[in-house]
C-alpha positions as CSV (number, residue, x, y, z in Angstrom):
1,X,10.7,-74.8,-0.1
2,X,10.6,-78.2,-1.6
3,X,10.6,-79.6,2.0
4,X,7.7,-77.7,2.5
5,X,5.8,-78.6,-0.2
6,X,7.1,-82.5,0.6
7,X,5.6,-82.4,4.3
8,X,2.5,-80.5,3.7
9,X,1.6,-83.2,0.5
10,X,2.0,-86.1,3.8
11,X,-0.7,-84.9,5.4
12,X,-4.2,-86.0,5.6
13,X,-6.4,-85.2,2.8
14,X,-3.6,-85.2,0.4
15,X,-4.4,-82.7,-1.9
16,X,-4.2,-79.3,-0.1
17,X,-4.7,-77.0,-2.9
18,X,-7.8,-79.0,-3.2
19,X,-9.3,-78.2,0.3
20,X,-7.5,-80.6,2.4
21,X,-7.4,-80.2,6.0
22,X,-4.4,-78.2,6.2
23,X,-3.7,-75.3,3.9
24,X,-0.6,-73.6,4.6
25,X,-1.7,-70.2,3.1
26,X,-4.5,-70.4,5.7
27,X,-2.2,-70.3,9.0
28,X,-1.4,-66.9,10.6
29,X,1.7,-66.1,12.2
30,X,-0.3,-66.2,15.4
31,X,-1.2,-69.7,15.0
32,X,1.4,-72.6,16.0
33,X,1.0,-76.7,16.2
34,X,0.6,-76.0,20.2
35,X,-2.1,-73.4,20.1
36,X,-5.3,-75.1,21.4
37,X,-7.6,-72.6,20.5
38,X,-10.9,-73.4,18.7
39,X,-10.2,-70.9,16.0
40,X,-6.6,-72.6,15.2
41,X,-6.1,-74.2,11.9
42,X,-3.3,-76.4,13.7
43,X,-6.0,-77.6,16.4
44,X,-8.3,-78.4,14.1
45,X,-5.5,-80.6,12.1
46,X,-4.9,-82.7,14.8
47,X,-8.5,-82.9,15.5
48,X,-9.1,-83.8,11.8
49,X,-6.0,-86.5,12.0
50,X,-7.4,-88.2,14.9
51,X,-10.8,-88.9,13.2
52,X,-9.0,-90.1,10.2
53,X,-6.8,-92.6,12.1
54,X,-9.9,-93.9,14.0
55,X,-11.9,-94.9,10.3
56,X,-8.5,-96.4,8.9
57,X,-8.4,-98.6,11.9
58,X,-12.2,-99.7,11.8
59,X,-11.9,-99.7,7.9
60,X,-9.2,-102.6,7.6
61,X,-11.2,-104.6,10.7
62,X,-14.0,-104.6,8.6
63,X,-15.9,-107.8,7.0
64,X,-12.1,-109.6,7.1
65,X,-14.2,-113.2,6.8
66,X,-15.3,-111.6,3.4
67,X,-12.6,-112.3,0.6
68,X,-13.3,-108.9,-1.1
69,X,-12.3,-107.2,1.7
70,X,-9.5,-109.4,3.4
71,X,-6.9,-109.0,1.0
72,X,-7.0,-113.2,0.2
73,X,-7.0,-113.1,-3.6
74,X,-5.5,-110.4,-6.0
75,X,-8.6,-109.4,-7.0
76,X,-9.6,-108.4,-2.8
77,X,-6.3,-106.6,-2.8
78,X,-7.3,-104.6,-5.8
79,X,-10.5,-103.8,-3.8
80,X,-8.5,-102.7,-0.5
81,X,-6.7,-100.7,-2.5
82,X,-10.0,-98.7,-4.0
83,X,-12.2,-99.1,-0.8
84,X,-10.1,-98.5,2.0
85,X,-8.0,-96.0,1.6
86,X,-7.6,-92.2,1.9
87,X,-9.7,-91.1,-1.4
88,X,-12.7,-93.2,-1.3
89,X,-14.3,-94.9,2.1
90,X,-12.1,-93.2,4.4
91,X,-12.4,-90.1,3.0
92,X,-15.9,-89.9,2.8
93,X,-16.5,-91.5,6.2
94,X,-15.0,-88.4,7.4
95,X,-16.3,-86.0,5.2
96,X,-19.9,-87.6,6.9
97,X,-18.3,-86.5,10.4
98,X,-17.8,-83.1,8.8
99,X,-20.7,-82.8,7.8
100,X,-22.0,-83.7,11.3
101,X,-19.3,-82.0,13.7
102,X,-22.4,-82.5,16.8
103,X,-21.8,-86.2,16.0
104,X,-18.4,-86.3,14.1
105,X,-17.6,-90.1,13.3
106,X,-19.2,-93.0,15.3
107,X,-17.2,-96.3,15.3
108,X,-19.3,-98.9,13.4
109,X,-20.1,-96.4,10.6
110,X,-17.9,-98.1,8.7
111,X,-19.7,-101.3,9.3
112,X,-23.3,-99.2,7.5
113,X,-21.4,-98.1,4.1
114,X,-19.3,-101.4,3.7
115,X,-22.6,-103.2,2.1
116,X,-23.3,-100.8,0.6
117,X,-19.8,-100.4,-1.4
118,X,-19.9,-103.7,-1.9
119,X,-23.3,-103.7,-3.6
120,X,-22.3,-101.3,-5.5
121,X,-19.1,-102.5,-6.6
122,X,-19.8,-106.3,-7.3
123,X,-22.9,-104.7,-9.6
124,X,-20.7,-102.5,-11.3
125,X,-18.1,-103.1,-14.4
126,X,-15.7,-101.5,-16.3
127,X,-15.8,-97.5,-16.3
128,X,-19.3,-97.7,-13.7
129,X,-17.0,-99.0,-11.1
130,X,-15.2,-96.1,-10.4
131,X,-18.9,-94.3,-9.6
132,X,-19.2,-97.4,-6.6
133,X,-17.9,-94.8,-4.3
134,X,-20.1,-91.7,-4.8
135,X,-23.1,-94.0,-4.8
136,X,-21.8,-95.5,-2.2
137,X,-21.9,-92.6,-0.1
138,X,-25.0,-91.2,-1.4
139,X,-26.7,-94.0,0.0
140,X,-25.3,-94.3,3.4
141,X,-25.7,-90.2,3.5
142,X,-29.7,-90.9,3.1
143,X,-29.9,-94.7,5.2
144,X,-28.2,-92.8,8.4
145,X,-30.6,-89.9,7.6
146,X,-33.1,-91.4,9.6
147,X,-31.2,-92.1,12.5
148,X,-28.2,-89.7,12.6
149,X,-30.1,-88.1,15.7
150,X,-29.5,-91.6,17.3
151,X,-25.6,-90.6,17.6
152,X,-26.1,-87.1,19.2
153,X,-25.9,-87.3,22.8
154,X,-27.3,-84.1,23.2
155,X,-30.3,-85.5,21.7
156,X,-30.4,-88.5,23.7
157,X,-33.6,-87.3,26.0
158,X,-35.5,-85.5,23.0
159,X,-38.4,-86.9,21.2
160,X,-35.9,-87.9,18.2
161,X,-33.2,-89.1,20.5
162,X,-32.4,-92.8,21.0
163,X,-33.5,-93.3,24.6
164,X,-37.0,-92.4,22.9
165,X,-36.5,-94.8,20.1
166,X,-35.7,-97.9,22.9
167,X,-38.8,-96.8,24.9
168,X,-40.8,-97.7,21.6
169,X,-39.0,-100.7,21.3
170,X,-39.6,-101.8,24.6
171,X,-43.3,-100.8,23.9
172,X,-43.6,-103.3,20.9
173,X,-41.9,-106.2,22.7
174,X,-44.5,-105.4,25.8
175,X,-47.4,-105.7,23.4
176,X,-46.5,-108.8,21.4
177,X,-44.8,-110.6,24.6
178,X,-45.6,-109.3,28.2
179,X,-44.1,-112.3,29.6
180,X,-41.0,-111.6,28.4
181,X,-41.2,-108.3,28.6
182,X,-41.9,-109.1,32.4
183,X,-38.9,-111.0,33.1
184,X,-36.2,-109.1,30.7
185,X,-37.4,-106.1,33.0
186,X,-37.2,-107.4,36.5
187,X,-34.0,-108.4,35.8
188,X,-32.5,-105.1,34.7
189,X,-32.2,-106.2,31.2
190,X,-32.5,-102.8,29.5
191,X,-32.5,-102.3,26.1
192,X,-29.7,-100.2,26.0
193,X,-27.2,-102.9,27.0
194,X,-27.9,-104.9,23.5
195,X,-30.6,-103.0,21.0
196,X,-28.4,-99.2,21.1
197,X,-25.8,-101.4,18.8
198,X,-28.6,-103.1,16.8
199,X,-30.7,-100.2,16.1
200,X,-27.5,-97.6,15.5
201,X,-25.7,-99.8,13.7
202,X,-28.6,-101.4,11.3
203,X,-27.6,-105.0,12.7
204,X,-24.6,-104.8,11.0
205,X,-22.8,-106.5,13.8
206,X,-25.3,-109.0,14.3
207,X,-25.4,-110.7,11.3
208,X,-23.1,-111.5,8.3
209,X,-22.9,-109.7,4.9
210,X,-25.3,-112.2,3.1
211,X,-27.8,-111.6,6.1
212,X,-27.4,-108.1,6.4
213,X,-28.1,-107.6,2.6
214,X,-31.7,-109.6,2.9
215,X,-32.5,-107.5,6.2
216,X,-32.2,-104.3,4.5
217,X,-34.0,-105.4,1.5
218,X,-36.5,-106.0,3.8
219,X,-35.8,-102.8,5.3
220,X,-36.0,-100.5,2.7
221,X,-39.1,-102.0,0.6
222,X,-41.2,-101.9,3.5
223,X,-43.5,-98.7,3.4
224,X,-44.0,-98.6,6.9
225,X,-39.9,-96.8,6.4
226,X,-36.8,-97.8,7.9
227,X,-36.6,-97.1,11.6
228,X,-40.0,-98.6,12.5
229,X,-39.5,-101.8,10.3
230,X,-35.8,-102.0,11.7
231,X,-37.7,-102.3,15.5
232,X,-40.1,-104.9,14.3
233,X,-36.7,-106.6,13.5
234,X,-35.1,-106.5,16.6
235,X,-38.2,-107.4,18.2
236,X,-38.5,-110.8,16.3
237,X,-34.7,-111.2,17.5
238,X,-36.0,-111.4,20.7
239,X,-38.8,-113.6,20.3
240,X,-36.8,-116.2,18.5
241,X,-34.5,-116.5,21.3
242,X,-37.4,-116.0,24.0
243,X,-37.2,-119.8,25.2
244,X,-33.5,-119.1,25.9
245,X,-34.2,-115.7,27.3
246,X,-37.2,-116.7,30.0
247,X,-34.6,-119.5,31.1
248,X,-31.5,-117.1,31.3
249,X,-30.6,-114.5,34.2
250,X,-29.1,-111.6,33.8
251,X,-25.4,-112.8,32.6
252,X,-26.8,-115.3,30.3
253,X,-29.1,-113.4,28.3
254,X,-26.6,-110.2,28.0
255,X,-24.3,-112.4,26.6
256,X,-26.7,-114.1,24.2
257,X,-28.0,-110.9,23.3
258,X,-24.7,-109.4,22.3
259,X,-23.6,-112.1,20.6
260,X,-26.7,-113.3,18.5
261,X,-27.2,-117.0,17.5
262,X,-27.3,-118.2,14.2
263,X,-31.2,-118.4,13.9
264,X,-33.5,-118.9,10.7
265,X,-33.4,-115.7,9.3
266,X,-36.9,-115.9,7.1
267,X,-38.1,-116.4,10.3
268,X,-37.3,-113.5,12.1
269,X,-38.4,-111.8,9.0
270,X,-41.9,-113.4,9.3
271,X,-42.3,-113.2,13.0
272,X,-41.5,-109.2,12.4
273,X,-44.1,-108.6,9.6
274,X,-47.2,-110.1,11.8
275,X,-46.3,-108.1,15.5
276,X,-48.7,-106.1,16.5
277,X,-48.5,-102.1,17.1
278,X,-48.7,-100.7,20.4
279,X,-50.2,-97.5,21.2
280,X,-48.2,-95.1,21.3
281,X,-47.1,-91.7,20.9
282,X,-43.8,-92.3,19.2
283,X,-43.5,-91.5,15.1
284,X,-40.6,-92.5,13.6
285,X,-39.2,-90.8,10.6
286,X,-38.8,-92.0,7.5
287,X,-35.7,-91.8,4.4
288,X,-38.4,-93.0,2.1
């Protein structure tokens, strides 16, 4: 009995008597760890498990040039410790993929609620710093609101999907910049290859912390709301580069596009708030 109670405590979610993913008073004798039927408690563990080990892997590969996530001083050790482990970021990047079993987890998620945390956290003291997590998640529950369709393949043709969402984009860059809207086109430079990440992932991946933290300031206090601000963004990206990218083929400018050059952020910024809208039928919803 005590061996029991020793393996069912290992596994994931911890506290079983608490809801965690595997109850042993749920499983029938009919049910076995081979059974792959969709009404199996044991299939649905191992499902469970496998979305768990996929956030712990992206969670310690996140922001490791950042000293409050690397681990470098005691007081980044302290913070691994709170952020990435079972009961806090981990658990509720997979309580979002509960939430959202159509989608389930997306890898770079983690990359949208690490600023956030670390807002959060580096703004909170004392007793307030052990709320950091469920504000935390709060906020990246209502930032992906606006885009979650964006992860749903099944969605990918709709009016809400992301295919629709890149056929705007391209539709801003063609009214602010036909030229090189012209030449990105004719050579096959589609959208999808380089904006999908930038637009999915909030440019996250793009950028570091410091940048990403003044891009969603910008994000978020714009009225016009997130989504259509965020293409204005990526727009700019591409008109700061656009020297680089009428020069480039097809190679060049896939490469330069997903792997974006340190450029004058204010810039982009400025570049974005003065493009002009394109008519169009596309309306992007808003979190605010």
């Amino acid at each position: 009995m005590e061996e029991d109670e020793a393996s069912n405590s290992s596994m994931p979610g911890r506290d079983n008597e608490a809801g965690g993913l595997l109850c042993r008073r749920e499983i029938s004798n009919g049910d076995h760890p081979l059974c792959l039927g969709n009404g199996s408690i044991w299939n649905q563990y191992f499902k469970d498990a496998e979305i768990v080990e996929q956030i712990d892997r992206d969670l310690h590969r996140t922001h490791q040039d950042i000293k409050f996530f690397s681990g470098d001083s005691s007081f980044s050790r302290k913070n691994l410790v709170v952020a990435f482990n079972f009961l806090n970021l981990e658990h509720y990047l997979f309580q979002m993929a509960k939430l959202n079993p159509a989608i389930g987890y997306v890898q770079g998620m983690n990359e949208v609620l690490a600023p956030l945390y670390y807002v959060f956290r580096m703004n909170q003291e004392g007793e307030d710093a052990s709320e950091a997590e469920a504000d935390s998640f709060e906020c990246f529950v209502q930032l992906l609101s606006g885009s979650v369709d964006h992860f749903c393949q099944q969605l990918d043709n709709s009016s809400v999907g992301i295919h629709s969402t890149l056929l705007h984009f391209s539709e801003l860059l063609k009214a602010n910049d036909g030229e090189l809207w012209r030449h990105l086109d004719a050579s096959k430079m589609n959208p999808q290859f380089y904006a999908f990440r930038w637009i999915t992932l909030l440019l996250t991946q793009e950028f570091e912390l410091s940048s990403i933290m003044r891009i969603w300031d910008y994000l978020l206090s714009n009225p016009s709301g997130v989504q259509e601000v965020l293409l204005r963004v990526c727009c700019a990206m591409l008109l700061c580069v656009r020297h680089e990218l009428v020069c480039g083929d097809f190679i060049s400018n896939l490469k330069l596009l997903q792997h974006y050059p340190e450029v004058d952020l204010e810039h982009v910024l400025d570049v974005a708030s003065h493009l002009k809208t394109p008519v169009s039928s596309y309306q992007p919803y808003s979190i605010i």
